[in-house]
C-alpha positions in Angstrom: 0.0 0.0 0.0 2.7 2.0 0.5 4.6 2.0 -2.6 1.2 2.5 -4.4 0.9 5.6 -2.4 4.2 6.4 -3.1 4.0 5.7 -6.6 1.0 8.3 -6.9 2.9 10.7 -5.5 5.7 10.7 -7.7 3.3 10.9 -10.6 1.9 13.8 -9.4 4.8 15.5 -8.7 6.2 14.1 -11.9 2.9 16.0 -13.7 3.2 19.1 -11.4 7.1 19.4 -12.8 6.1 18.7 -16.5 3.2 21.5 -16.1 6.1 24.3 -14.6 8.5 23.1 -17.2 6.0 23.7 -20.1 5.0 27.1 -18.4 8.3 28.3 -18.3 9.2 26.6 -22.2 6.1 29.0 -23.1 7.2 31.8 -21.3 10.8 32.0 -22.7 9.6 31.0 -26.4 8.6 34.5 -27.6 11.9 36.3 -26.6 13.9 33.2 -27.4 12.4 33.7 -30.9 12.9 37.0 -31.0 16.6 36.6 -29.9 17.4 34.3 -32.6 15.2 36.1 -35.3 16.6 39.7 -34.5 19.6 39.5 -33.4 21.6 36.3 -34.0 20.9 35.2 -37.3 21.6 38.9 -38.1 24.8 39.4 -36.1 25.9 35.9 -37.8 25.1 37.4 -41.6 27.4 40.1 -40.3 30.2 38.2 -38.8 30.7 35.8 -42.2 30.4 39.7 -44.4 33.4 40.6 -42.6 35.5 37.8 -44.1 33.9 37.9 -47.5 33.8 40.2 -50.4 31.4 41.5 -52.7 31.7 43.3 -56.1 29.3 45.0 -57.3 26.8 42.9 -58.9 27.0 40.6 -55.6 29.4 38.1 -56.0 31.3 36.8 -52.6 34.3 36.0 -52.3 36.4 35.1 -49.6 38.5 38.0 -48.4 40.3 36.8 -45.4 41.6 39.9 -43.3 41.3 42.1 -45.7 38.4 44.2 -44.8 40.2 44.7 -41.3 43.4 45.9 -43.2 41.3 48.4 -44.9 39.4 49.5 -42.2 42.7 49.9 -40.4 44.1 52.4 -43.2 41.0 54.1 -43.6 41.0 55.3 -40.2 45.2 55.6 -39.8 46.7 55.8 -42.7 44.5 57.4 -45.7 44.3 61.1 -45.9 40.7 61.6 -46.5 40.0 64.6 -49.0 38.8 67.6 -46.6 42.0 66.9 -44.8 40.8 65.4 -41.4 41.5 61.5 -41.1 40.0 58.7 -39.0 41.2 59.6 -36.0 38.4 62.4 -36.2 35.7 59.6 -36.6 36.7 57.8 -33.4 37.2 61.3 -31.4 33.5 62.1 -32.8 32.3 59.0 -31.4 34.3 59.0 -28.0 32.7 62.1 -27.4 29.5 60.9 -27.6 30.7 58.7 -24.4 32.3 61.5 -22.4 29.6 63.7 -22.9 26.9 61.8 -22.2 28.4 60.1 -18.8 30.7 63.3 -17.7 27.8 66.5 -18.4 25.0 65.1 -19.3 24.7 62.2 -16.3 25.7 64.9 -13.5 23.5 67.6 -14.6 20.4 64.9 -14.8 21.7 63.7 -11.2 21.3 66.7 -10.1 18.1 67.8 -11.6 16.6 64.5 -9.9 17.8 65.4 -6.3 16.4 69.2 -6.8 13.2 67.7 -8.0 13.1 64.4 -5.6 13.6 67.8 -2.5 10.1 68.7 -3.5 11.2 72.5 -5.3 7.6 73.9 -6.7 6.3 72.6 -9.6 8.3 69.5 -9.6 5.9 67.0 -11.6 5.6 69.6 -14.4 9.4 69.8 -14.8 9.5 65.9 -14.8 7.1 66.3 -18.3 8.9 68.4 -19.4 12.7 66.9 -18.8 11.0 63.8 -20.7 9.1 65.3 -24.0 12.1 64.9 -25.8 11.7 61.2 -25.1 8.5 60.7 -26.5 8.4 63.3 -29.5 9.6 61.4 -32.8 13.3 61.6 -33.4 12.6 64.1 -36.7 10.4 66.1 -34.8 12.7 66.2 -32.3 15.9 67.1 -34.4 13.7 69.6 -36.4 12.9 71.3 -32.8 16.7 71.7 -32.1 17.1 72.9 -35.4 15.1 75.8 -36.4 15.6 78.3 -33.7 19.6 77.9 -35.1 18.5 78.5 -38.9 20.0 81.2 -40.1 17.4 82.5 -42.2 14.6 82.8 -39.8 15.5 81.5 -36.3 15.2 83.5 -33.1 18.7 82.1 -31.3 20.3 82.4 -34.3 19.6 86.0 -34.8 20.5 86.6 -31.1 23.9 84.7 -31.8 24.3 86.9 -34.5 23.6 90.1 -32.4 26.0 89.3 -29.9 28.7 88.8 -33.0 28.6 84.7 -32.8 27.2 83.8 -36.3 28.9 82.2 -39.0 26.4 80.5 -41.8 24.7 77.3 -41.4 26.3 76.2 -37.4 26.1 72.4 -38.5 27.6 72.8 -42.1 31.5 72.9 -40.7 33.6 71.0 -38.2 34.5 71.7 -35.6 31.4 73.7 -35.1 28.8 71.2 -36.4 30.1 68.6 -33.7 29.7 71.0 -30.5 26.3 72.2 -32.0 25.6 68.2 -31.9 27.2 67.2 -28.8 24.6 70.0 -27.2 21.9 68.6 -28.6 22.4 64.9 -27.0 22.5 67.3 -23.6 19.1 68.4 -24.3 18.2 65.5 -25.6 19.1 62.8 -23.3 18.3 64.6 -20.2 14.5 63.8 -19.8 15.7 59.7 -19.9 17.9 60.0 -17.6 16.4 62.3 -15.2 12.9 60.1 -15.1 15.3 56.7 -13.8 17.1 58.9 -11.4 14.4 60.4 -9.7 12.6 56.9 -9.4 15.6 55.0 -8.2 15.9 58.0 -5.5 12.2 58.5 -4.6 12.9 54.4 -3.3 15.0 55.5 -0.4 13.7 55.6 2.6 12.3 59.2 3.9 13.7 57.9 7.5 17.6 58.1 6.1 17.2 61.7 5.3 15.5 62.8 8.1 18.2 61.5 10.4 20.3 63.1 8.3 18.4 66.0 8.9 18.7 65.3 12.6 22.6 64.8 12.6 23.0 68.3 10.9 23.5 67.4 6.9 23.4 69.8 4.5 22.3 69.3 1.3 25.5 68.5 0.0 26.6 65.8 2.7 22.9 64.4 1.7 23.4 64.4 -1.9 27.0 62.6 -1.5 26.6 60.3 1.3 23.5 59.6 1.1 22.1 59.7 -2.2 24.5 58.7 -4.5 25.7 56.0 -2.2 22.0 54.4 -2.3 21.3 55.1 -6.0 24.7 53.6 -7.0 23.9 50.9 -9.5 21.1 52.9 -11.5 24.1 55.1 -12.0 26.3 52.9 -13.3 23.8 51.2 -15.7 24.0 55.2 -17.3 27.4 55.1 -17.4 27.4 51.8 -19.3 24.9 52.8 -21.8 26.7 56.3 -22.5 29.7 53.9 -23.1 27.7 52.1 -26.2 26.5 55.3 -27.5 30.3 55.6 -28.6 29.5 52.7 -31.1 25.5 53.1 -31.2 24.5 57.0 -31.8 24.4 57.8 -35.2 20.9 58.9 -35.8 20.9 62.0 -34.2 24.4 63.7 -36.3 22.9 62.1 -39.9 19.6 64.2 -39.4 21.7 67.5 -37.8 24.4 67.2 -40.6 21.2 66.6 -43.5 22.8 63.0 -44.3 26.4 64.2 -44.7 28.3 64.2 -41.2 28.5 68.1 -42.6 29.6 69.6 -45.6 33.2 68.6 -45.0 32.1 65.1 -43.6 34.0 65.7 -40.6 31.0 65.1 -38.0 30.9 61.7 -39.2 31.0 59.1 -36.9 31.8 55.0 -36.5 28.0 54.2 -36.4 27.4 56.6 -39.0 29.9 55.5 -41.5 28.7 52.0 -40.9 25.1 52.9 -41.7 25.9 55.0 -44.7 28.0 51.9 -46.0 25.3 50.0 -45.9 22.1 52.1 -46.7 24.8 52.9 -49.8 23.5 49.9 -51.4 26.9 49.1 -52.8 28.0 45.6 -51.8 31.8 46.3 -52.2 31.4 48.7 -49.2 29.7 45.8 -47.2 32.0 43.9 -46.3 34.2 47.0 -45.0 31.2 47.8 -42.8 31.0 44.7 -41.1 34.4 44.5 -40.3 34.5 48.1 -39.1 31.7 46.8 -36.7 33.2 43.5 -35.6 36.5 45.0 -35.1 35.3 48.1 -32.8 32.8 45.9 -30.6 35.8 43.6 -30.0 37.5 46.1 -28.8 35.2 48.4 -27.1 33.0 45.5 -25.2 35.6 44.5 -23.0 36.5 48.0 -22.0 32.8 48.1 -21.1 32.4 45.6 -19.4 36.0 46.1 -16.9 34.5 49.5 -16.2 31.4 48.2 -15.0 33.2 45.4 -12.7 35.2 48.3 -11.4 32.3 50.7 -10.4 29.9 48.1 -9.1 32.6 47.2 -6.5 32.6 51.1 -5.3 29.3 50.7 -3.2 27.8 47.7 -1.6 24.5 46.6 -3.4 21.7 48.1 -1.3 18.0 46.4 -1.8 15.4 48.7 -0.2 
């Protein structure tokens, strides 16, 4: 009787097990898919271009290394013809990093502790940090745009007043690239300030009213309390202003009208990878793909030793 009763309940068990199983099989099938649909099989067409290549009516060949060699002298070696070589490329894109993680991350840190202190009108100016988040990415560049037109917009006549104009401000480097580098200030504030402000409003009210209590200012607040607590949402900003070194091209195609600026030199790694490819020249192909292999290979580990190194600064806090 026993082993019948012991037999039962292994079936069940055995049933219960089979039922989680196929709950969590269904659960993971969709982004399992969509991993495999959108991403690897893609990433995989893109790691074989690299080694391959194409003339122009589409015939592969194998290539070896020789796409990295040229990708190498294109950005060292070859003298482009408005004078400024690759190195200007991979400063363009760098800055994209170091402005997003050391102005652009501060300022939106701040922000969030001003508006987490309850200053008047603080919902309001959580809308409005974020619009640029939800307005189409045209739209949005248009916006930045037009007030610096120099036939009809109202900062750009005040520029010019004050003796700071100069023609078209994104038709010439170095001028076009600051002009840019502001506009992913504006632009990427509202993100960041809306996952700041939520990973603060989490802390505990106790913590700063003891620090009240003990005497803190703002400032000791802000550093030794704040920061401290809201750590790793901080560091997941820093990581993704690390990508947008090889991710943000979007925003300088649409400033620059498709040309990284009348001289070319806003151009950028992402950028010159997308026009390779949107050229619809397959000899270029194969050059984009290694451009892309090579720089991720590169730039991934970086990523990922800096985040090692600035999750060990604080000790995870759950609250």
């Amino acid at each position: 009787m026993e082993a019948v009763n012991t037999g039962r309940r292994y079936r069940r068990m055995t049933g219960k097990r089979l039922k989680d199983y196929g709950f969590v099989f269904v659960l993971l099938l969709y982004p399992v898919l969509q991993f495999v649909i959108t991403w690897a099989f893609i990433n995989i067409g893109s790691l074989l271009m690299a080694f391959k290549y194409e003339d122009i009516y589409g015939n592969a060949s194998f290539a070896g290394f020789d796409n990295f060699i040229e990708v190498f002298k294109e950005l060292f070696v070859y003298e482009s013809p408005n004078g400024y070589g690759g190195w200007t490329m991979l400063l363009n894109s760098l800055g994209y990093g170091a402005v997003t993680i050391f102005i652009s991350l501060p300022l939106s840190l701040l922000f969030s502790y001003f508006l987490h202190k309850g200053m008047p009108c603080a919902n309001v100016f959580r809308v409005i940090f974020f619009l640029p988040n939800i307005i189409p990415i045209v739209a949005l560049v248009m916006a930045f745009k037009m007030p610096l037109d120099p036939s009809y917009g109202y900062l750009y006549k005040m520029m010019e007043a004050m003796g700071y104009g100069g023609g078209y401000l994104f038709a010439s480097y170095p001028t076009s690239q600051m002009w840019i580098y502001m506009y992913c200030i504006w632009a990427g504030l509202g993100y960041n300030v809306v996952l700041l402000s939520g990973a603060i409003g989490r802390i505990p009210k106790e913590l700063f009213e003891s620090a009240r209590i003990d005497g803190a200012g703002y400032m000791k607040e802000f550093t030794r309390i704040t920061v401290p607590l809201i750590w790793p949402t901080i560091v997941t900003l820093i990581v993704l202003g690390m990508t947008n070194v090889l991710t943000l091209y979007l925003h300088p195609y649409l400033l620059t009208n498709a040309t990284g600026g009348n001289d070319g030199a806003a151009i950028t790694v992402a950028m010159k990878i997308f026009m390779d490819t949107a050229s619809g020249n397959p000899t270029t192909f194969g050059k984009a793909s290694a451009m892309g292999l090579m720089f991720s290979v590169l730039w991934a580990p970086i990523i990922m030793l800096v985040r090692n190194r600035l999750s060990k600064k604080y000790d995870g806090v759950d609250f």
